[in-house]
C-alpha positions, 0 to 999 in steps of 0.5 A, a space after each residue: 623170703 628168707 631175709 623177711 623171716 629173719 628181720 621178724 623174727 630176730 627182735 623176738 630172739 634178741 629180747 627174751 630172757 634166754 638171750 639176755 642170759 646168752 650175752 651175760 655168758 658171752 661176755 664171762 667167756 670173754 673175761 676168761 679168754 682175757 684172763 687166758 691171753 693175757 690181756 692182748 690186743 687181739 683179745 680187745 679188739 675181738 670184742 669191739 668189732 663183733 659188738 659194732 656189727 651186732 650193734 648195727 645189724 640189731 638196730 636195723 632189724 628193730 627199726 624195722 620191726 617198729 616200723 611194722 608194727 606202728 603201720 599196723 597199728 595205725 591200720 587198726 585205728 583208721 579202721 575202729 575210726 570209720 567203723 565208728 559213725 561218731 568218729 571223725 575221719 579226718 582222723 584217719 592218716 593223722 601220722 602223715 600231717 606235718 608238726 605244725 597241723 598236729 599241734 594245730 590237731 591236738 590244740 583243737 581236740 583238746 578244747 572239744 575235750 575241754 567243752 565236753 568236760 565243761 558242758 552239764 552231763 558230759 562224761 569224761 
């Protein structure tokens, strides 16, 4: 799919240093052509939309890059979580717990982690 490629492959685009550079030229082409025109409306206004629609177009593509990688990432921990017979695997899925049994999560790891610091021999 076309539009799947794009959405990939836009963020890694848009944060390299190349692009960096490419918008820093954009923006002196831009002053010049202030310079040149005057400093009219249209030289204002060109500017303002095009960042709008840039704006837009790029915080939707990034979110859904992040949204990618974080499902990704998440497969990856489930999987080292049941690969490991010391695990939990009620940890598995955790991401799609309400706040309050995360917090409820997090308060219960963090007294084992408390006892173990606690208990003689106990690494950590």
């Amino acid at each position: 799919m076309l539009l799947l490629r794009i959405a990939l492959r836009l963020p890694q685009i848009v944060g390299t240093p190349q692009a960096f550079l490419v918008a820093i030229l954009v923006v002196l082409g831009w002053l010049a052509w202030g310079f040149a025109a005057r400093w009219n409306s249209t030289w204002l206004l060109w500017p303002s939309a095009l960042a709008s629609v840039t704006t837009f177009l790029i915080a939707f593509s990034l979110q859904y890059t992040q949204n990618r990688d974080t499902r990704a990432m998440q497969l990856k921990l489930d999987e080292i979580l049941r690969a490991d017979a010391d695990a939990r695997n009620g940890l598995m899925k955790l991401e799609r717990l309400s706040d309050s049994e995360l917090t409820r999560m997090e308060d219960e790891i963090l007294r084992v982690r408390a006892r173990q610091r606690g208990s003689p021999g106990a690494q950590g």
